[in-house]
N, C-alpha and C positions, 0 to 999 in steps of 0.2 A: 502287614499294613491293612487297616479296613476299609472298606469300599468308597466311603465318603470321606475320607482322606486323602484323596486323589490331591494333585495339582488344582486350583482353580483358575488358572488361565481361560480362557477362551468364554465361559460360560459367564453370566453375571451374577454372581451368589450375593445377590444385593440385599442387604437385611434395611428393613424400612426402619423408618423411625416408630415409636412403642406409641407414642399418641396420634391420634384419628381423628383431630379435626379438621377441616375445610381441606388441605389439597396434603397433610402429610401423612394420610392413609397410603401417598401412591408415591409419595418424593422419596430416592435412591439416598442413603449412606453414602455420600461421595468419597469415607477415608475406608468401607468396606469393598465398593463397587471396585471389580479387577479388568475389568474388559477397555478397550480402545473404540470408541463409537466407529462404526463404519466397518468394524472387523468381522472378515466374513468366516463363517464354519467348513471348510475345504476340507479337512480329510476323517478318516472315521476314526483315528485318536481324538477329534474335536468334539463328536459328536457322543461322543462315547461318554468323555469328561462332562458333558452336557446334558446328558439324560440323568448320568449318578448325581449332580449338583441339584437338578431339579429335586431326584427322589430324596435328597440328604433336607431340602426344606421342606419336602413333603411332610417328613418324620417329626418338623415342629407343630405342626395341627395333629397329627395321628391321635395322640390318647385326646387332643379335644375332642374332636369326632365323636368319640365314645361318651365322654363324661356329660356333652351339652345333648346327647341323645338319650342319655339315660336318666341321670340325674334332675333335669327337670320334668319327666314321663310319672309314672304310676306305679311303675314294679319297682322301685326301690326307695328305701326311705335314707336321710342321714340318720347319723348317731351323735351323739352329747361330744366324742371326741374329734368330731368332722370341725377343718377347717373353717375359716368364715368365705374365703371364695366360696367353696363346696355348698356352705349353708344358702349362703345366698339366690348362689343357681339356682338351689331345689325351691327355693322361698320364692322365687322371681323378683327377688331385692337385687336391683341391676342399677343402682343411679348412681354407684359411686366406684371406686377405681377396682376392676378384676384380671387378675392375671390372666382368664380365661375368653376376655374381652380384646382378642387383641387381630384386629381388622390386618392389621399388616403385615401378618406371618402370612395373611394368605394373597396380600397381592405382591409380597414376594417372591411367590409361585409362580401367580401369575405374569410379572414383571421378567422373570427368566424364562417362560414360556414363550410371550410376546418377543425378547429378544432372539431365542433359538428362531422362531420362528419366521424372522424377516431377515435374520444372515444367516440360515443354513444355504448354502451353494444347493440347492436342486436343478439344477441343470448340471449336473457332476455326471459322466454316468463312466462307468465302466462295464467291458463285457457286455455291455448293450443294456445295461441296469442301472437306473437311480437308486444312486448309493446309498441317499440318505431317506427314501422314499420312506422308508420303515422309520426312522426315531423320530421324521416328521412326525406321522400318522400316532405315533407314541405321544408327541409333547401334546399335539391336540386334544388327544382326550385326557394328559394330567390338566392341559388348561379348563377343558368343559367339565370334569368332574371337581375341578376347585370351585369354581362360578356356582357350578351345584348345590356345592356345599353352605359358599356363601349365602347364597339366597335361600337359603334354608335358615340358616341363622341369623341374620342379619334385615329377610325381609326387601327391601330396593338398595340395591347399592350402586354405584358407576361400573360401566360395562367399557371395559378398557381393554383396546385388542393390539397396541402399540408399545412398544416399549417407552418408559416415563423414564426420562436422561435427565432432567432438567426441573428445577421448579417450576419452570413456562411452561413448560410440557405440562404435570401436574395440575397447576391453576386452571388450566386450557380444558383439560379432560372433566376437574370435576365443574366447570358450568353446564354439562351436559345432562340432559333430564335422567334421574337414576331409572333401574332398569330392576322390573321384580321379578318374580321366578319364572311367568309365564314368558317373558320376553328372553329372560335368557333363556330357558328350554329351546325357545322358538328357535334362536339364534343359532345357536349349538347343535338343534338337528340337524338345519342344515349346513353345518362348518364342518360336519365331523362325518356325516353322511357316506360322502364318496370314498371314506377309507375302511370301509364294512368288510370289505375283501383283499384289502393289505395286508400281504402276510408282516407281523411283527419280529423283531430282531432276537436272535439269543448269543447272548454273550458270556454262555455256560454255567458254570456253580456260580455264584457267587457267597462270601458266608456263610454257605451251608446250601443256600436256596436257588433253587433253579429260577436263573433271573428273567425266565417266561412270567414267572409268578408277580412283577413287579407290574406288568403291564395290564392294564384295562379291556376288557374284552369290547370294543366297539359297539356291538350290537344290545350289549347288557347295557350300554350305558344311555344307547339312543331309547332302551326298551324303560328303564328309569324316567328320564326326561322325558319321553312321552305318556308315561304317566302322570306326573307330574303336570302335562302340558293339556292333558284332557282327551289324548290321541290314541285312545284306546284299542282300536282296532292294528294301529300301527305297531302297538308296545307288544299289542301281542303277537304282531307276524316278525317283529327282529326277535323276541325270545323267544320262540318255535324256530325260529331259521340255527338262529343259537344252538338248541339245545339238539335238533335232530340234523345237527349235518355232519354229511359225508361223510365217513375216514374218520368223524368228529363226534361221535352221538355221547352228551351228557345222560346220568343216571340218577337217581336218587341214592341209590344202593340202598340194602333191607339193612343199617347199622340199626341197635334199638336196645333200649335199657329194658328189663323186659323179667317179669315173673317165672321161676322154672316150672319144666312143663310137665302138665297135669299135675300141679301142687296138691296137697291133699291137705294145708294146713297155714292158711295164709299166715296167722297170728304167730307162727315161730321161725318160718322161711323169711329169707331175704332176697330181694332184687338182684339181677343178676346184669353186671355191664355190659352192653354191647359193644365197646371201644367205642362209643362216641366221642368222648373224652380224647382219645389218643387220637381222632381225627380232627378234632376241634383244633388241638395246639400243635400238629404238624404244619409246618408249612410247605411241605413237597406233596402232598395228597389231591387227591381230587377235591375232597370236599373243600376245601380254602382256595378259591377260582383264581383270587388276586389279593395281594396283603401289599403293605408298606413294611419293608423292613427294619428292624430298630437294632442300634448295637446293646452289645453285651455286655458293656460298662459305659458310664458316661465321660470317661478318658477317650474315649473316642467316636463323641457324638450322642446323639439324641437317645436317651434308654427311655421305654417304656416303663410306668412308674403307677400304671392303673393297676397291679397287684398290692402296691402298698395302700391305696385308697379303700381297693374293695376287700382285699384277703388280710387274715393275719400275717404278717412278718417279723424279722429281727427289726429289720430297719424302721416299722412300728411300732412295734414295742406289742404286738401282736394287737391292737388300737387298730380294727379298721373302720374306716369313716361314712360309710354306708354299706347299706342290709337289706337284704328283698323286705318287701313291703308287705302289708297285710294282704295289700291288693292280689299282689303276686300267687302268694302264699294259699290264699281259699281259690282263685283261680284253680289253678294246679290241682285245689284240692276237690272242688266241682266236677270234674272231669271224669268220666269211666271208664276203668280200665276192663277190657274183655277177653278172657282166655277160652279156644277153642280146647275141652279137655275130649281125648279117647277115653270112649266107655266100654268101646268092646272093639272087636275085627271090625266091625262095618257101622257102629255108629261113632257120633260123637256129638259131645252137648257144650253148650253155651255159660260160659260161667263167669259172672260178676265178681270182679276183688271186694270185702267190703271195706267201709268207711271208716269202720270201729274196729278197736281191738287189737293195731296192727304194731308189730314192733316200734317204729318210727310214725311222728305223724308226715315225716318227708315222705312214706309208703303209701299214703292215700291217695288214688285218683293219679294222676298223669305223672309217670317215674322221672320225666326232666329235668325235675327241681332237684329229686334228688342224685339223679348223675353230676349234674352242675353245682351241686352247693352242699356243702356240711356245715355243720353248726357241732360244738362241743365246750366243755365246763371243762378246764381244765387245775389240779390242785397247785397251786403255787407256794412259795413263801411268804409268809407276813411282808416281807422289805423287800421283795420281787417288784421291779418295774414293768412286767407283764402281765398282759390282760389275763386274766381267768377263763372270761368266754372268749372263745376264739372261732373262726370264720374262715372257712375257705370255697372260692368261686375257681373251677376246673379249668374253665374252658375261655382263662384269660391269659396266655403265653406273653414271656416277658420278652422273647426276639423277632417279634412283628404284632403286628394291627391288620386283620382281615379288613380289606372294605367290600368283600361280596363274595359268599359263599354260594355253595352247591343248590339245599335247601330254599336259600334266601331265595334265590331265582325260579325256582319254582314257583314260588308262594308269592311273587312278583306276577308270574306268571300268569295264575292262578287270580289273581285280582285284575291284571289285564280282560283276562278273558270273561269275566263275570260281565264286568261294565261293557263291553265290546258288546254285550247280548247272548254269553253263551254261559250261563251260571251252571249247566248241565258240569259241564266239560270241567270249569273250576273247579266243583267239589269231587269230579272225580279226582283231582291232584290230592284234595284233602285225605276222600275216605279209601280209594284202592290205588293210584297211580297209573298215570298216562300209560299203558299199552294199548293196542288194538283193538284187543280179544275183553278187554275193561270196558273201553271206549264204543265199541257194538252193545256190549253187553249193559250200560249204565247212563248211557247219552242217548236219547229220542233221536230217531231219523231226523227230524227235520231242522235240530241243532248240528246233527254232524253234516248234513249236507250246506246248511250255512256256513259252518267255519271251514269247512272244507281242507285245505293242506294244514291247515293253524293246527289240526287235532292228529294227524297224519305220523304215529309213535310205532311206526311195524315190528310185528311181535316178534320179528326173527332177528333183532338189534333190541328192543325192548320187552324184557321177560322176567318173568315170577322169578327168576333169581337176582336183576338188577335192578326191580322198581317195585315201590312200597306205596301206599299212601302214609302223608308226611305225618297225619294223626298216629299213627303205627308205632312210629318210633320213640312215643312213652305210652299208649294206651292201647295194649298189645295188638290180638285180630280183631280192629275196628270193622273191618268188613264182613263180620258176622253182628254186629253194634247195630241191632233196629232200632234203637232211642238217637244213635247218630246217622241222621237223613237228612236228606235233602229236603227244607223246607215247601209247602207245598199248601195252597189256599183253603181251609175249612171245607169251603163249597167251590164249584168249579166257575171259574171265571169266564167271560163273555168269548173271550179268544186266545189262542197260545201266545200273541204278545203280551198282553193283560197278563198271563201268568208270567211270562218272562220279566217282568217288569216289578209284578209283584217281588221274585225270588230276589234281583240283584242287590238291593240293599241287606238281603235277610242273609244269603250266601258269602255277601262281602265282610258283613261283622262277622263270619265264620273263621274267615282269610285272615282277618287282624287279629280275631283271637288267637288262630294257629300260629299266627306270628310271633306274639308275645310267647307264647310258650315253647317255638322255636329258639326264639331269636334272643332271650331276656339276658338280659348284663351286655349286651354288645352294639349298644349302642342306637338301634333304630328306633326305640318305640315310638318319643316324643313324634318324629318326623313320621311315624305309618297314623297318628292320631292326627297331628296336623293335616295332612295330606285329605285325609276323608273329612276330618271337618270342613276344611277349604270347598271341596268338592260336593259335599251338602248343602253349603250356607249355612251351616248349625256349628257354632260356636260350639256349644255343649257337648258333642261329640269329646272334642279336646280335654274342656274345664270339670266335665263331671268325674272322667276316672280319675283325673289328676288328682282333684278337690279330695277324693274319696282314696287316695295311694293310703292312709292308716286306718282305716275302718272307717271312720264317719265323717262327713263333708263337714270340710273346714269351710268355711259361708268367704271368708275374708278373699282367700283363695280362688274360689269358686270365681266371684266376683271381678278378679283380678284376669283371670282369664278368658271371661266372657266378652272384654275387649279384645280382639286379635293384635290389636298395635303392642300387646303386652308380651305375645310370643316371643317376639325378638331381642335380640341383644339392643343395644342403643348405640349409633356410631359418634359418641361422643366424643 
């Protein structure tokens, strides 16, 4: 039996109704809803059924997540065989009915979160313990990282912290003034706040996966929403608290696609894997922090279906519906790759991949694209219903949906800390990796004595064998790369904040670049471009890479984005 196959008693597995206008974005399924109003959560088979219900509706937005993060962004383009939802997303043609459009899969969520959460019994205690103190602290942040989501997508929407029983209920809720991302952040910092140090619940394998893996890391997600919220100093002392505690310290780990060493003949040599791949799509690894898990047929529930869109399959007829983009594509290809080669016992010299010449043009510049993605001509039959060219993306697993990996948080991180005032310390995540012995050695005094514990990575828990910078892990020893520096003013400026100041916007597009070439096919780009446009007042931030995802700016496009009300889905 699979996991969200449980009993649904106790929990409210209330599916909304599919249209969003005025109050039935938030009105209950009265022949789905299973619960007894008034019924309270008493023992921990309740609470247990309660958590897996929420995570079983979680699983109906999972590949949205991804698709409305990627698909309307810059790295990837559609193809001639894409869908018309699909086409449209990426078109920002939203005015008429999308599968992908649908407001109440997520106050579903939240509608059984709000209910856990006003009849869980916490005043339960045994053994001297609130029993349920832990799936409390659990439903809280799936309710704050849904709201997240929302407001990512949708823009203002009703901020509903109640469970909706009732059409009167419903009606009642939505006359209330909607509420946009800044106010829900607001909210949620501090709703979610005092359970920073709640240990979370483990209720063993589940599926496969160790169901630690299901839950949200508190401080990653206060560390999100405070970026988000403008709270920069803050986002960045919860992701340092994160990554270097106790008993607890987070790593990058040296994983990296990467040229063999001292190659003597780039144009016949091949790339060599670093198992990046194989940590991408585990879901018991470090590097995949928290996923959503999806079953392994849809006989039993919600399967992940983003390999049939982005990769070739049977089930496509090897027809996949979107393709990294030009954009993507010279990105990647822009980027220098640097090999430390031995020339003798005691020297060694600095060597450039080049550009031309090279077996693959996926070998140019930053090896990511092609750990991640192959592309091949395959010979078929004249009456063959498969594609010819065919497509595959790695590091897209069909039995869960990452929503925050290892990297990611870094590089999270890493953008905290720029805008915070300390762009020193961010690029050190890019080009060498948070240690000590880095951090003395690549951060000015008077930045480290500012950030103070924020930078605080001791080299005897963080070391040349478990931390990289994030650039590394396609453009080999960047920390011999003197073309990749830290931006730095022509002529010296009036004062070190005047340079500080100058750097954070120029260190920050460093951070969203490493992003995209982190992060590409999994869904963040749209929302890391939104987020910095919002954050500049430059529209264009957003509309020009977009405009520009196939080589040349689409003007229509362009236009269309330079409205922000355009960003958004439409709660129609």
């Amino acid at each position: 039996m699979k996991i969200f196959r449980y009993k649904q008693a106790i929990v409210a597995l209330c599916c909304l109704t599919s249209t969003v206008s005025c109050s039935d974005m938030l009105l209950p399924d009265s022949e789905i809803v299973e619960f007894e109003e008034d019924n309270r959560l008493s023992t921990p088979q309740d609470t247990l059924y309660s958590v897996m219900g929420i995570i079983r509706q979680m699983q109906v937005i999972a590949d949205r997540t991804v698709l409305l993060g990627e698909l309307r962004a810059d790295l990837m383009t559609t193809t001639d065989k894409a869908t018309t939802p699909i086409k449209d997303l990426a078109a920002f043609n939203l005015s008429g009915e999308n599968p992908y459009n649908q407001v109440s899969d997520y106050y579903a969520i939240i509608n059984n979160c709000n209910y856990f959460l006003a009849n869980a019994d916490t005043s339960f205690v045994r053994l001297g313990k609130k029993i349920f103190e832990k799936e409390y602290a659990v439903v809280k942040t799936y309710r704050a990282w849904t709201y997240l989501q929302l407001a990512k997508v949708y823009g203002q929407v009703p901020l509903v912290t109640t469970p909706v029983l009732t059409e009167a209920q419903a009606d009642q809720e939505m006359k209330k003034p909607y509420s946009d991302i800044y106010a829900i952040c607001d909210y949620f910092i501090k709703d979610i706040q005092p359970y920073v140090d709640t240990d979370l619940p483990a209720y063993g394998v589940i599926n496969g996966f160790q169901s630690t893996k299901f839950y949200i890391p508190v401080r990653v997600l206060l560390g999100e929403m405070c970026l988000w919220a403008g709270r920069y100093q803050e986002a960045a002392t919860y992701f340092s608290q994160y990554l270097t505690k106790k008993n607890d310290t987070k790593y990058t780990y040296t994983s990296k696609v990467y040229w063999p060493d001292n190659c003597t003949d780039f144009t016949i040599s091949i790339p060599l894997s670093g198992i990046i791949n194989a940590y991408l799509t585990s879901g018991n690894n470090d590097e995949n922090v928290t996923l959503i898990p999806m079953e392994t047929t849809e006989f039993h529930g919600e399967k992940s279906l983003l390999a049939d869109i982005f990769t070739s399959t049977d089930n496509n007829f090897a027809y996949f519906q979107a393709t990294p983009s030009v954009a993507l594509r010279e990105l990647s290809a822009s980027q220098d790759y640097v090999q430390l080669q031995k020339t003798s016992d005691t020297q060694k010299d600095t060597v450039r991949v080049p550009k031309k010449g090279l077996g693959d043009p996926l070998y140019i510049g930053d090896l990511r694209l092609y750990e991640n993605y192959r592309e091949n001509i395959v010979n078929r039959n004249e009456t063959s219903r498969y594609n010819t060219n065919i497509q595959y993306i790695m590091k897209l697993p069909d039995h869960f949906v990452c929503t925050y990996r290892m990297q990611e948080i870094y590089l999270l991180f890493a953008e905290a800390l720029c805008r915070a005032g300390y762009p020193e310390s961010a690029f050190c995540i890019l080009k060498y990796g948070l240690r000590n012995q880095n951090i003395e050695k690549y951060v000015c005094q008077k930045e480290r004595e500012r950030a103070g514990s924020l930078i605080n990575f001791n080299d005897n828990e963080f070391t040349e064998q478990n931390t990289q910078g994030i650039h590394a892990r396609g453009c080999g020893n960047v920390e011999c790369d003197t073309l990749y520096r830290l931006p730095l003013p022509e002529r010296a400026l009036a004062s070190y904040e005047d340079t500080v100041q100058y750097q954070i916007p120029l260190v920050e597009d460093m951070i969203i670049q490493e992003k995209a070439l982190e992060m590409s096919f999994e869904g963040r780009r749209y929302y890391d471009l939104m987020r910095i446009a919002m954050r500049r007042n430059d529209n264009s931030y957003l509309a020009t890479p977009i405009s520009k995802r196939n080589g040349t700016k689409n003007n229509a496009l362009f236009n269309i984005l330079m409205d922000n009300k355009n960003w958004y889905l439409p709660l129609n």
